[in-house]
Structures are given as structure tokens and as C-alpha cells.
C-alpha positions as a Markdown table, in Angstrom:
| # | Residue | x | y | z |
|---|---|---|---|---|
| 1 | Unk | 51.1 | 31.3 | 19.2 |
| 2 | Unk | 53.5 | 33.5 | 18.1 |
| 3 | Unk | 53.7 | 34.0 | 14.5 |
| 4 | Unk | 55.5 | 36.9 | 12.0 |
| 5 | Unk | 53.4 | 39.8 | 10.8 |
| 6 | Unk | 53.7 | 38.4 | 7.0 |
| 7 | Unk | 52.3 | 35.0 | 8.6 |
| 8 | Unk | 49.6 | 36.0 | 10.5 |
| 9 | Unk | 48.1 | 37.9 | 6.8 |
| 10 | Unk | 48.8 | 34.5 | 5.2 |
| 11 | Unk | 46.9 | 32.7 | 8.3 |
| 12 | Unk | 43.8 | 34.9 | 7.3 |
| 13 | Unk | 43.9 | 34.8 | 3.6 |
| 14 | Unk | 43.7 | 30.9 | 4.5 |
| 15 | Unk | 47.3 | 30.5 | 2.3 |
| 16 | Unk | 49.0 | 29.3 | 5.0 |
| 17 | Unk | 47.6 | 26.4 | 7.3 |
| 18 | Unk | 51.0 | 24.8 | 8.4 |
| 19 | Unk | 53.7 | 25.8 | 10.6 |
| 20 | Unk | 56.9 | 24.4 | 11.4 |
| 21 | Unk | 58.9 | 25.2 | 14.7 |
| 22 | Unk | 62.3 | 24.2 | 16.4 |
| 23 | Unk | 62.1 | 21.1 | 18.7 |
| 24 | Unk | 64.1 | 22.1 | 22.4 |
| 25 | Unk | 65.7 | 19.6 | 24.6 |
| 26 | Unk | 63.0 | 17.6 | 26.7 |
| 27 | Unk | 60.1 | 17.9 | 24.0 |
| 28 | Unk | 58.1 | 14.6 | 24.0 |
| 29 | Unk | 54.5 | 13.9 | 21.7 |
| 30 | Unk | 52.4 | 11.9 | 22.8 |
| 31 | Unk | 48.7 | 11.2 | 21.8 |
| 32 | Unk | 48.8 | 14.4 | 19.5 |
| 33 | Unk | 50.0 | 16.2 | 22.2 |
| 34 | Unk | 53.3 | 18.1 | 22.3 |
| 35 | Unk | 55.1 | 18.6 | 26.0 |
| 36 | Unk | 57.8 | 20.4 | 27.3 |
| 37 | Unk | 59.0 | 19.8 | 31.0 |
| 38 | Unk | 55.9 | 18.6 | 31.9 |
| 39 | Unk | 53.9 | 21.6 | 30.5 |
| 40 | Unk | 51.5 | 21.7 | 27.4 |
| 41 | Unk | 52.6 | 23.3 | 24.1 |
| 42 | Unk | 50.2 | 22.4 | 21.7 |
| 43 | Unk | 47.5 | 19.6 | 21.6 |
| 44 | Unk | 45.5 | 18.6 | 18.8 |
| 45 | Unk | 42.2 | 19.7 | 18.4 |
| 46 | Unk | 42.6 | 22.6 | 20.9 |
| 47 | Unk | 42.6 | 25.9 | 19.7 |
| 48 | Unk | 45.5 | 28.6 | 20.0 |
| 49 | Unk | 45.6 | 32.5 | 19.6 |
| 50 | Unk | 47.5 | 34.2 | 17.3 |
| 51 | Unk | 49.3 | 37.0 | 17.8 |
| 52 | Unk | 51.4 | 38.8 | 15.4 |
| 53 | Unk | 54.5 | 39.3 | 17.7 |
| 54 | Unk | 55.7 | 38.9 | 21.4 |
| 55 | Unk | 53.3 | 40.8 | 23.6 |
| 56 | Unk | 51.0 | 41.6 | 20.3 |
| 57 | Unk | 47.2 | 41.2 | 20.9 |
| 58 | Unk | 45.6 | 38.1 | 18.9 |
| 59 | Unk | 43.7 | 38.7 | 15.6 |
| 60 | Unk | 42.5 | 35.6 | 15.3 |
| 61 | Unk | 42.5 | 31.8 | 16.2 |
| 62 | Unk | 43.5 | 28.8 | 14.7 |
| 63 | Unk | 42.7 | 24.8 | 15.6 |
| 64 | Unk | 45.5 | 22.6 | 15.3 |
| 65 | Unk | 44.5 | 19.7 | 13.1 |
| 66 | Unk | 47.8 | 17.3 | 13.1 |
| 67 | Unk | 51.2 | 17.4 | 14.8 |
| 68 | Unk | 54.1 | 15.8 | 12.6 |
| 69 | Unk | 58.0 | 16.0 | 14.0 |
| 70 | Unk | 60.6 | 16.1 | 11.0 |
| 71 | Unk | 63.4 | 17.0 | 9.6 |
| 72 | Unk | 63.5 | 20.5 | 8.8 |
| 73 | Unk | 64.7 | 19.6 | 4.8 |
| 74 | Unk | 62.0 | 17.1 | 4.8 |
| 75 | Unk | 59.6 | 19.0 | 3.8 |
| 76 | Unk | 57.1 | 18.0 | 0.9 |
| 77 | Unk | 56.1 | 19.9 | -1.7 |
| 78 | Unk | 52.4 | 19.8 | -0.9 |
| 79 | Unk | 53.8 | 21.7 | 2.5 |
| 80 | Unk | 55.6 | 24.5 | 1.1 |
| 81 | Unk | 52.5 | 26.3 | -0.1 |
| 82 | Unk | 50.5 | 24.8 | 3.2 |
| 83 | Unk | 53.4 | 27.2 | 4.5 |
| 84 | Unk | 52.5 | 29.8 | 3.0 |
| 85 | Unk | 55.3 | 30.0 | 0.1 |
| 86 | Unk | 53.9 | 30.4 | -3.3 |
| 87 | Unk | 55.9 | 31.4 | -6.7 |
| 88 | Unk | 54.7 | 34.4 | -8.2 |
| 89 | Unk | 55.1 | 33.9 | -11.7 |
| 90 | Unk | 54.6 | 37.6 | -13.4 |
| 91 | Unk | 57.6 | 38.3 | -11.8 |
| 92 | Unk | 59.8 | 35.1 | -11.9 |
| 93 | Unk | 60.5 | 35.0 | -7.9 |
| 94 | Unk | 59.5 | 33.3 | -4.5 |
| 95 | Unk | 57.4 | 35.5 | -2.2 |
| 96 | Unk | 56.3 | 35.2 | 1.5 |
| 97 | Unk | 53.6 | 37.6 | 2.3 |
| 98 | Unk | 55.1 | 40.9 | 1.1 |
| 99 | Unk | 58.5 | 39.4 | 1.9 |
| 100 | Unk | 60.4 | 38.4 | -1.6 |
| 101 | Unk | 62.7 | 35.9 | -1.1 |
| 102 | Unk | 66.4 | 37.1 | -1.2 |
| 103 | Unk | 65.3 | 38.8 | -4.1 |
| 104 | Unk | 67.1 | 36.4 | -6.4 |
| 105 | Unk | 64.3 | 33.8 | -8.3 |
| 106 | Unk | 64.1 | 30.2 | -8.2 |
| 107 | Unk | 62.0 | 28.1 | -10.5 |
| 108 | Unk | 58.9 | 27.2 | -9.2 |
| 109 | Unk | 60.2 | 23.4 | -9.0 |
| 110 | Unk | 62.4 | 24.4 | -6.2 |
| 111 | Unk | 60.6 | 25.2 | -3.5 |
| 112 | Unk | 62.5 | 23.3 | -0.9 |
| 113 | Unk | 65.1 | 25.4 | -1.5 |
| 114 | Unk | 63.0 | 28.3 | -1.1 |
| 115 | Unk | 62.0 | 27.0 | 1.8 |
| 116 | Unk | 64.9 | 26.0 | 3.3 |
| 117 | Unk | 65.9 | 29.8 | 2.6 |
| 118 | Unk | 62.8 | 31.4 | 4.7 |
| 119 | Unk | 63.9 | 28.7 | 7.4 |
| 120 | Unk | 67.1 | 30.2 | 7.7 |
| 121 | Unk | 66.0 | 34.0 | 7.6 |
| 122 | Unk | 63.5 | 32.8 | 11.0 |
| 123 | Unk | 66.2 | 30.7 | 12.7 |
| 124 | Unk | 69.7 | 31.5 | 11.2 |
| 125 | Unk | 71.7 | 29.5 | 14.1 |
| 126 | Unk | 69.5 | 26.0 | 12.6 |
| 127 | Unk | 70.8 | 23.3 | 10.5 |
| 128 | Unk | 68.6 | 22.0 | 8.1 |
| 129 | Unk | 68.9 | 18.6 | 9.3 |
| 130 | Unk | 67.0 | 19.4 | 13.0 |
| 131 | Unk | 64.2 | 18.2 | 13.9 |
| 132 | Unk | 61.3 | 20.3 | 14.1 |
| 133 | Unk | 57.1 | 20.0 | 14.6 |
| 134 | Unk | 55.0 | 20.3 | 11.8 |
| 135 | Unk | 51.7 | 21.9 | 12.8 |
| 136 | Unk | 49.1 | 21.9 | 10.6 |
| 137 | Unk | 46.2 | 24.0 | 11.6 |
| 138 | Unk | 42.9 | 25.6 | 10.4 |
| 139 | Unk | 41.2 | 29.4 | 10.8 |
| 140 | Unk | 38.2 | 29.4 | 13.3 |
| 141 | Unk | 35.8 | 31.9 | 12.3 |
């Protein structure tokens, strides 16, 4: 799996053990397993590389644990830090890894709006309201 540099140092921290990605035209789930055009995306219990960029050689691997598909603004607050958002309170602002969100600070009891915000920044052409899979995984050592 594909996943941003900041993410894949969040993945091996262990401060980020969900991820959320656009659903395409012709996805189906069934059984914990998620299928596009009769090929396998992701499965449950299987276990994917990860790779911090197109054509980037894995650093680790992660077992996906449970497959959810929601709405994009859905999201809980018991996600948003799964996600690996957390509110650095020293200095009054979200943060992503090393990325600072918009560098403009929220209170910590908006983090769907912070969210929302690092959403947007991944896939700017998305509306909120889109469906999307919610993968939760976990590190294999």
C-alpha cells in the first residue's frame, strides 16, 4: 500500500493504525474483503506492504484488522488520532507527522475539522460527503 512519507513514520511509531481511501466505481465488500473489477484490493487478515511512495521499496508491513466504508465526514473521534492526527498542545495547533496543519490552530475538540482539512490536502477534487473505506490495520514486527 501506498502511503505518504509523514504516514509511513506514523505507521512505525504505532500513532497511526487506520487509513481511509476513496471508494472508485465497481468497488464491492464482501466477507471483509474489498474488490475491484473482479481483482482483490485488500482482505482482512492478510497482510500488505508499505511503501512510502509510488515505486518506493516497503519499510514495513501492516495486517488489516477491519474494513468499514463511510462517509468521508463520518469520521469518529476515536479515528482521528487512529489516523494519525494528534493536537500538539505546547504549541496550540494540529500536526500530521512533521506536517502542521495549514498552520492556523484548532482546538483540540475539533478534530473533524482537522481532519476533514488533511482529507482535502490528499484528495483536493473529494467532497466530504464520498464514500470511502476505513482500514484499520496493525504493525507486523
Amino acid at each position: 500500500m501506498i502511503f505518504l512519507p509523514d504516514s509511513v513514520a506514523l505507521i512505525l511509531s504505532g500513532a497511526k493504525t487506520q487509513t481511509r481511501r476513496p471508494t472508485k466505481e465497481g468497488d464491492s465488500i464482501y466477507r471483509g474483503r474489498i474488490g475491484r473489477g473482479g481483482r482483490l484490493l485488500w482482505e482482512v487478515g492478510r497482510t500488505y506492504a508499505v511503501c512510502p511512495g509510488r515505486g518506493k521499496r516497503a519499510v514495513c508491513r501492516i495486517r488489516i484488522t477491519e474494513i468499514r466504508c463511510r462517509r468521508v465526514c463520518d469520521i469518529s473521534d476515536k479515528d482521528v488520532p487512529a489516523e494519525g492526527l494528534r493536537w500538539d498542545f505546547k504549541r496550540g495547533r494540529w500536526v500530521y507527522g512533521k506536517t502542521v496543519l495549514e498552520n492556523r490552530a484548532w482546538y483540540p475538540n475539533q478534530n473533524i475539522a482537522a481532519y476533514l482539512w488533511l482529507w482535502r490536502s490528499m484528495y483536493p477534487k473529494s467532497d466530504c460527503e464520498e464514500l470511502c473505506w476505513a482500514l484499520t490495520f496493525e504493525l507486523v514486527k
